[in-house]
N, C-alpha and C positions, 0 to 999 in steps of 0.2 A: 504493500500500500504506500503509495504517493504522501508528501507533506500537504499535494493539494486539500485532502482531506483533514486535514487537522489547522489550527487555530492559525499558526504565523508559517507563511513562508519564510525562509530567513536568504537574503542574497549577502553573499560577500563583494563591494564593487571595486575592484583594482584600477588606480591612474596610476602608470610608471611617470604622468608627468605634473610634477608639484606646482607647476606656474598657472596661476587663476585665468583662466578664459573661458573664452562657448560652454565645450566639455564640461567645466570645474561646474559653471554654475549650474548645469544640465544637472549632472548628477547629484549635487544637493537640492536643489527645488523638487528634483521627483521623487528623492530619497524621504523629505519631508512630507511629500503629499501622500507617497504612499504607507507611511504608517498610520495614516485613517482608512486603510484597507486591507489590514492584519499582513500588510508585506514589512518586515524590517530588514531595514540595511546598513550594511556597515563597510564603512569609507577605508580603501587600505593605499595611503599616498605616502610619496617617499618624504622624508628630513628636507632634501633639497627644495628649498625655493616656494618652499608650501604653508610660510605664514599668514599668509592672506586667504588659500585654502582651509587650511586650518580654522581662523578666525571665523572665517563664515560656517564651516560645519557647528561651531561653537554658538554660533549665533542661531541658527535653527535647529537647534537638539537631536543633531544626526548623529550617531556612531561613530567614530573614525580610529585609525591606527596609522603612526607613521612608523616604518622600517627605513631600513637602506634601501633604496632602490633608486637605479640610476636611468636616466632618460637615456632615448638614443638620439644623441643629436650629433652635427659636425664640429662642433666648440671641441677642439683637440683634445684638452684637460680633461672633459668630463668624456669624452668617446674611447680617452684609455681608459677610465677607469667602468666604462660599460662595459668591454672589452674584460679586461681583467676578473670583475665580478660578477660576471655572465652566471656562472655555474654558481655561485656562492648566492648570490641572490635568488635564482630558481630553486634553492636548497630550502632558504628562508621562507618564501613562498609556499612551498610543500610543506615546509612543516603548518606555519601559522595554516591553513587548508584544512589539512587533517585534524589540526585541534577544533577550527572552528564548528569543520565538521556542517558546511551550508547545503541549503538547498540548490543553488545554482550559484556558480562564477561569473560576471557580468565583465568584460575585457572591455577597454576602451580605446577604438586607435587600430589603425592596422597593424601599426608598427610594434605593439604592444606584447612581444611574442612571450619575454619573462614568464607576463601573467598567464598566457596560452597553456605554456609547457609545462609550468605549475598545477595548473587546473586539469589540461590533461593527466600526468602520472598520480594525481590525488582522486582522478577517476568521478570528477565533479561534471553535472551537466554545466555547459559552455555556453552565455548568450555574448559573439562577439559584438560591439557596436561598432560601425562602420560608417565614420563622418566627415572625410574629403574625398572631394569629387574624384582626385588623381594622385599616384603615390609615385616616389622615385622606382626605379625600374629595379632595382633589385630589393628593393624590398616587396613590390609587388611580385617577384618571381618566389621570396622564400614563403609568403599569405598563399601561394597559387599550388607550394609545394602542403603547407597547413591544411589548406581549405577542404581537399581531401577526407582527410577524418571524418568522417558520418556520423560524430557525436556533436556538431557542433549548431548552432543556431544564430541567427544572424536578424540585428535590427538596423537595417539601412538609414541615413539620414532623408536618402531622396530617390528618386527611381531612377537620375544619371548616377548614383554612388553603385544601386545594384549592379546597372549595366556595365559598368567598368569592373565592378571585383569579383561579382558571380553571376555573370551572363546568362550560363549555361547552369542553371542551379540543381540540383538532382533531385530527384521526384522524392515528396516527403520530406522534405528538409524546410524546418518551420522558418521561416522570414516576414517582419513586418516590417512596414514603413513607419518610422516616427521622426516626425521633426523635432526640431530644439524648440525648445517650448518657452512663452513668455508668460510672468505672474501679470496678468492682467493689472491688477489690483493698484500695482505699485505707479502705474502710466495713467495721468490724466488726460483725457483728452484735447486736443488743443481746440482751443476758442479762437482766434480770429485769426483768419488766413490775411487780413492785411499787412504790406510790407512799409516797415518804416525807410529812410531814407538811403541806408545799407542795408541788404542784404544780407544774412548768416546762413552761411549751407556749409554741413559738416556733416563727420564720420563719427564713428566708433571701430576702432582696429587694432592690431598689433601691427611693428613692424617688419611682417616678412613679405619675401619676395612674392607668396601667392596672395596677397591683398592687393598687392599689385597699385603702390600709391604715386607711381610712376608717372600713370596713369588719371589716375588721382589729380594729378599737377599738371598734367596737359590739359586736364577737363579744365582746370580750374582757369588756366594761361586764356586759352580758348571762351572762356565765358566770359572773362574778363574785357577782351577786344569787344566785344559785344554790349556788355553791360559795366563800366566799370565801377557802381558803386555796390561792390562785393567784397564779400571777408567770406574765409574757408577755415574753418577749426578742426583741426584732427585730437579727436582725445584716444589716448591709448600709452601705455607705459611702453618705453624704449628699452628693451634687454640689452645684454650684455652681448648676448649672440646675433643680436638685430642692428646691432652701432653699424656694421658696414655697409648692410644695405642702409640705415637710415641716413649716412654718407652720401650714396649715391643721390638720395631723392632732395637731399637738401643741395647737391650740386646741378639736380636740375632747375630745381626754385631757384636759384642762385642767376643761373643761364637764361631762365628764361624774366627774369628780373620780376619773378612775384614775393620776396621778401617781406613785403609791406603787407602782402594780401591772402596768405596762410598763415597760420597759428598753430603752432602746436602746443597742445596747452594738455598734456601730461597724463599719467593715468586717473580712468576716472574712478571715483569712487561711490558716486550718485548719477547713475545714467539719466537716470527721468529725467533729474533738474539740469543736465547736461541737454538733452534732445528737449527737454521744453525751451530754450532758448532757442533752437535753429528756425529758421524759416522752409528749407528744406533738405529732406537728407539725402546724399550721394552715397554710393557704392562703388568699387570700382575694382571689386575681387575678380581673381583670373581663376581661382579654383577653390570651391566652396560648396560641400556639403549641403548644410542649410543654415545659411546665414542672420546667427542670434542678432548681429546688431542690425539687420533688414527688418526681421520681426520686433524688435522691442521701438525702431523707429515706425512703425504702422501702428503697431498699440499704444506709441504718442499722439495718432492722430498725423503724421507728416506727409504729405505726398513725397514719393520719392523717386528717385532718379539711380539705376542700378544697372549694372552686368548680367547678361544670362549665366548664372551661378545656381548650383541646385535648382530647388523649385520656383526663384523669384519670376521665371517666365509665367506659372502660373499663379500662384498670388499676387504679385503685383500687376506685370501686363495684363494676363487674360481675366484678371477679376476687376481690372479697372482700379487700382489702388497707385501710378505710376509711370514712369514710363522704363523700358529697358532697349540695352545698347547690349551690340556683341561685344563679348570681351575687349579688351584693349583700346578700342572705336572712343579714342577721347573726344575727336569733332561729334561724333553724333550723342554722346554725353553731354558734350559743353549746346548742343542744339537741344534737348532735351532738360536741358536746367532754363535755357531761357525762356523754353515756350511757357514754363510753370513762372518764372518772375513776369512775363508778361499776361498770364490771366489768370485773376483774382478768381474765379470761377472756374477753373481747371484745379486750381491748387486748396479749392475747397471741397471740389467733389470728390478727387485723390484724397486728400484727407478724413473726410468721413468715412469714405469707403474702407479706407487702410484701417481705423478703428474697428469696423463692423468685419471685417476679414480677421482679425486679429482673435476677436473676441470670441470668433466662431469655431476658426480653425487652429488657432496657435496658442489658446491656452495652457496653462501645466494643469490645469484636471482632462486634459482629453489627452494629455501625453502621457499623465500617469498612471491613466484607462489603459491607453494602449500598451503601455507596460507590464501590466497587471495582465490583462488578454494573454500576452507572448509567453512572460513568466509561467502562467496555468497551463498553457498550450503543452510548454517543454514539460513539465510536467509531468502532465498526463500521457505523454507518449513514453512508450517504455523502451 
């Protein structure tokens, strides 16, 4: 007999990556919703880089455990010592597993294999969660040697994420679709689509190269010859690992002389009251899952101006919440920001609508539903 049957599910959810983004806040908002549904979760994130992780599981009453555990990233420093504690941390894993003794392992990340191989030899049902659009090529090759295994389960972020990592999915193998989910609660709606005499259109992002704020900076260069009583705020904290690219992108502001007319003004720590100032929100991701600060900017009420990235073609273009540009396409960004500064009436009908989309379909109780669905699903199947 299944634990479906009995009172709490219990998952254990592993992030090999301590640094607060999409992911971090996904899995604590659902972690919190779903123990009003007899599911409990408990947080297992590394020592590194995970205070602000940390704090927030503390601030909504989730479970957590930090260990060792080392990201996989290119920062030399920290890639030896992935390298090196490869085995020693999979060891770690398997034990804390077997004590925990859960009902399912929730992996987060393609790249996330630690937790994989952990979960694997502890002989635990596997939900991976799968949330960029596109993965470097060998690590897609070692997910593609993974994926194999017939124990494992899988929640997509978007229906280009399935198609790129399990195409070809083999019959019986549980897979839902979930997006990153917004607290409604926390966005209020915005009230007047009127523009004062500048202009504010900004982001929410980190800086790496698939944000692609390159791009970012041509939209903005480009809107600027057009309209130039505009300011562009980028919030987002600047890692250690992102100083180079954010190098590059401050030597194209540089070049293309909008020094005066971007901001970057740091990590944020209150979205709402960050996206209640802009007039409009831009996007300008080259590869994205499903992109949290898209959704939390519609459930401020913003019309918005975005990338074909995950699902924004349909929530925003085809639900009427925006406009979208192909990747990279700065001119038809920078043409797309201005037809919203020039109708007060476009940028209110996007606005509303972004609300009423938000509400409907990108809430955290209809992602924590669907969580709870997959969770039972795995389950039940023996």
């Amino acid at each position: 007999m299944t634990r479906i049957n009995q009172k709490v599910i219990k998952i254990i959810n592993i992030s090999e990556e301590g640094r607060f983004g999409g992911p971090a806040r996904r899995i604590i908002n659902v972690a919190k919703e779903l123990k009003n549904m007899n599911i409990h979760t408990k947080i297992i994130m590394p020592y590194l880089d995970s205070n602000f992780f940390e704090l927030q599981a503390k601030k909504n009453n989730v479970e957590y455990k930090k260990i060792i555990l080392t990201r996989l990233t290119r920062e030399k420093k920290y890639f030896f010592f992935y390298i090196v504690n490869f085995i020693y941390e999979i060891i770690l894993l398997y034990g804390l597993l077997k004590k925990e003794k859960p009902d399912i392992v929730h992996i987060n990340g393609t790249y996330q294999f630690k937790s994989f191989i952990a979960a694997f030899l502890s002989q635990n049902k596997i939900v991976w969660h799968l949330n960029i659009q596109k993965e470097h090529t060998l690590i897609k090759l070692i997910f593609d040697f993974f994926k194999k295994i017939k124990s494992i389960s899988y929640i997509v972020a978007s229906e280009k994420v399935k198609n790129y990592f399990i195409p070809n999915i083999k019959k019986g193998t549980i897979i839902t679709e979930i997006h990153a989910p917004v607290v409604i609660k926390k966005f209020k709606q915005k009230q007047n689509y009127k523009l004062q005499k500048k202009v504010i259109i900004g982001t929410t992002t980190n800086l790496s190269p698939q944000k692609d704020l390159i791009t970012f900076v041509r939209a903005a260069y480009e809107t600027n010859k057009m309209y130039n009583n505009v300011e562009f705020h980028v919030g987002g904290a600047i890692r250690n690992s992102q100083k180079n690219y954010y190098q590059k992108v401050i030597k194209e502001i540089e070049h293309l002389n909008m020094t005066n007319k971007i901001k970057f003004v740091g990590f944020i720590s209150d979205v709402p009251h960050f996206l209640s100032k802009l007039d409009i929100f831009l996007n300008s991701s080259a590869l994205e899952g499903s992109p949290t600060a898209v959704w939390e900017a519609l459930a401020s009420g913003l019309p918005v101006v975005t990338t074909d990235v995950g699902s924004t073609d349909y929530y925003v273009g085809k639900m009427n919440a925006g406009l979208v540009s192909n990747v990279g396409d700065h001119i038809n960004l920078a043409q797309n920001i201005y037809k919203l500064i020039k109708s007060h009436k476009l940028r209110k009908k996007y606005g509303t609508q972004a609300k009423f989309i938000s509400n409907k379909f990108l809430n955290i109780e209809r992602c924590a539903n669907l969580h709870k669905y997959h969770y039972e699903k795995v389950l039940v199947k023996q």
